[in-house]
N, C-alpha and C positions, 0 to 999 in steps of 0.2 A: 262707618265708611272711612276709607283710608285717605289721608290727604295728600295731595303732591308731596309735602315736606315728609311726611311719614317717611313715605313709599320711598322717599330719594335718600334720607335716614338711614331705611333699610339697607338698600342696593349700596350704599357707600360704605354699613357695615361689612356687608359679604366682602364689597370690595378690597375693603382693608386685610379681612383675614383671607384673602388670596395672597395678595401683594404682601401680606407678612411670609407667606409659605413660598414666593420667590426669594424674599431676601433670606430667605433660610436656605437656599439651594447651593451654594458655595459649602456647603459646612460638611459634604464630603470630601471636598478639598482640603481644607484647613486642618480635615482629624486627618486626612495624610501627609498634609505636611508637623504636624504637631507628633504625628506616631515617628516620623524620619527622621524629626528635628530636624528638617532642614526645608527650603525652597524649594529646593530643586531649580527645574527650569520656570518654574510660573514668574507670573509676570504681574505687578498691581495696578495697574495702566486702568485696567476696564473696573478697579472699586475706586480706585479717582474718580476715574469719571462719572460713573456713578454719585459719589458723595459730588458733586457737580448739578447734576441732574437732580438731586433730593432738595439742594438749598434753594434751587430756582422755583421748584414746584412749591418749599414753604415758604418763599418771599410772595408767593401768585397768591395764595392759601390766607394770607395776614388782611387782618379787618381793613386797610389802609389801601389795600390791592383791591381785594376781590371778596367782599361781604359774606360769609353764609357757606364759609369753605373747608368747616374745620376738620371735617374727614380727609382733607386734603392733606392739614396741614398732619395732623395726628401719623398718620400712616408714613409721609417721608421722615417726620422726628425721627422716627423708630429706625428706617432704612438707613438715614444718616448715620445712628449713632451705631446700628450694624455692621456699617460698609467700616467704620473708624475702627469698630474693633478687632477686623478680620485685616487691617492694615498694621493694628498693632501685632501681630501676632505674625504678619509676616516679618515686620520689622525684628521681632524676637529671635524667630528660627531663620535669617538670613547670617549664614556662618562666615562667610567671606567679610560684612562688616562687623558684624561681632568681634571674631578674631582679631582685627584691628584696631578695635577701641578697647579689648583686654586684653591687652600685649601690659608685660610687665614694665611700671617704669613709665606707661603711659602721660603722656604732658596732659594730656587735659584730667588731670585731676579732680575740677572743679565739677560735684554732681548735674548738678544746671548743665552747666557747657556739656557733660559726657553727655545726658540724657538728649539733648537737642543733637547730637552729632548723631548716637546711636538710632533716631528716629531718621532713617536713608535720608539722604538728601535728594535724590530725586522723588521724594514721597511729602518732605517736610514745604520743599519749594514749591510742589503743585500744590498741595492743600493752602500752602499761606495764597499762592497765586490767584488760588479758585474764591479766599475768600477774599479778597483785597477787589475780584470782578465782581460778586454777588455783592459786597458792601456800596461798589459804583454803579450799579444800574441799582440798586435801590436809592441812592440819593441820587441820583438823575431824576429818576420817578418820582421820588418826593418833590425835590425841584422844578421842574420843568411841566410837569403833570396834576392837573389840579381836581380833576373826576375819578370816579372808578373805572367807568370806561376807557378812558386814557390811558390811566396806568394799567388797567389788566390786558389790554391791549400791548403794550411793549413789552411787558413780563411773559406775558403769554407766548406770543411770536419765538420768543428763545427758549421756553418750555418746549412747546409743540415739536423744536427742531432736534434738541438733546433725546427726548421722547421717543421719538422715531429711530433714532441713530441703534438706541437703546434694543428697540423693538425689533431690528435690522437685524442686530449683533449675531444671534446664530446663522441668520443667510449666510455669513461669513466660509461656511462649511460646503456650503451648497456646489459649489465649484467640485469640493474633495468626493462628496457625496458622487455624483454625476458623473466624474474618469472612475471611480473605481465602482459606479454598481453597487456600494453598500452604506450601510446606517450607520457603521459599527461606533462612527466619530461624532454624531448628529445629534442630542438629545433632547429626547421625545417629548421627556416629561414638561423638560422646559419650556419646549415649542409649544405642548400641550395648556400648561399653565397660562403660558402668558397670551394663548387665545381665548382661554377663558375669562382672564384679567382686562384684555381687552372687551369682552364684549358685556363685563360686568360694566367697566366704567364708564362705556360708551351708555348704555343705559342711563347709568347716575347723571349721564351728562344730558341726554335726553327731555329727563321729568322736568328738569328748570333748565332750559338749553343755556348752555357754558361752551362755545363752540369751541375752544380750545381744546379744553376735554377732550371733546367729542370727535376732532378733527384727529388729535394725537393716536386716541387709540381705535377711535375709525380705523385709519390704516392701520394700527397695530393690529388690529382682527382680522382684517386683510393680510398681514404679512404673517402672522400665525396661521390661518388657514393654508395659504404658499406652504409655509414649513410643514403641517403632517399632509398635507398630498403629495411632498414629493418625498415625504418620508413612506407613507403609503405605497406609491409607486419605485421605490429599490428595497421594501422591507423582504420581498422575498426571493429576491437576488443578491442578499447579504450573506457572508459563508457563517456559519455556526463557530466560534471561539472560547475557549475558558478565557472567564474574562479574571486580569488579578484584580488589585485592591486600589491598582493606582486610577484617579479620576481624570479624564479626558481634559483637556485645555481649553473647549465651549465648554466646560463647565464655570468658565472665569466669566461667561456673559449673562448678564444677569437685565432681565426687563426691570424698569421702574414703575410705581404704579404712578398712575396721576393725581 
């Protein structure tokens, strides 16, 4: 006979190898910006905050938080250390500051200093930003908070809310979808995905109820079911286009898993 922990074992395995196949979903972006060698117009805004969204979930996930989570914590490690390298790599192919930090004659000489400048600075400020937050709401929580309940209660509350934001991200479209009658910009797979991911997690969150979980991608099932019915409802008032190589800009929105 299968036990709660098993069965919650399991569903947290699946959950993970979904939520690895969203954090892999950028990666037809990056082989188009890696084939251009350049940025283009994209924007790193939405793998900040992502890398935002992963340390909250693996500060909730930590034996000191929330006992019994390590599917939690296993599956952000990895989104983390994803979201970081698809940041490197825009940092790489970003030509406008390239060019400026290898101009001949360059003053910052010094590798350290090049290498910390070359890392954008609106990229290097968020990330110290983001951790200098997660580092003070974790010693608030150690501080101030002396149960599990307590602490996974505050940690929780700002999971659940980045969570959602997350899960929102392709409604984004929803406006463009709606004046023009087509899909062409909307993508499917991802809406698809992350209603699956939601309603994987919401389970996991179920077998030993974690309402946070539960709450988070409760809606997030909710707002992935939204995205393919009104994907459903303009798919065949969409004109037919050769599509090229280059990837749409929701494809910058990326679900996190819980």
């Amino acid at each position: 006979m299968v036990t709660p922990d098993t069965a919650r074992c399991i569903v947290g395995i699946i959950g993970n190898v979904i939520s690895f196949g969203l954090f892999l979903s950028p990666v037809p972006t990056f082989w188009h910006i890696i084939k251009r060698k350049s940025v283009e117009e994209f924007q790193p805004y939405a793998y900040i905050a992502t890398c935002l969204n992963c340390m909250f979930w693996i500060l909730y996930g930590l034996p000191f938080v929330h006992p019994d989570s390590i599917l939690v914590i296993t599956i952000n490690s990895v989104g983390l250390a994803m979201e970081l390298i698809y940041l490197a790599i825009f940092c790489l192919y970003d030509r406008q500051n390239k060019a400026r930090f290898m101009q001949p004659g360059n003053a910052y000489a010094d590798f350290a200093i090049y290498l910390f400048l070359y890392f954008q600075k609106k990229i290097a400020i968020g990330l110290i930003g983001e951790f200098v937050l997660v580092a003070a709401v974790a010693t608030i929580n150690m501080l101030a908070f002396h149960t599990h309940t307590s602490r996974s209660f505050l940690v929780g509350i700002i999971c659940v809310v980045f969570n959602i934001i997350m899960y929102a991200s392709p409604l984004t479209i929803v406006r463009k979808v709606i004046k023009t009658k087509s899909v062409e910009y909307m993508p499917f797979y991802l809406s698809l995905a992350g209603f699956v991911n939601g309603c994987i997690w919401s389970a996991y969150a179920l077998i030993k109820l974690d309402y946070f979980i539960l709450i988070s991608n409760g809606l997030g099932t909710i707002l992935g079911l939204a995205q393919l019915i009104i994907y459903a409802f303009y798919y065949r008032s969409t004109p037919t286009k050769v599509q090229d190589d280059k990837p749409t800009e929701a494809q910058l929105s990326i679900e996190v898993a819980a």
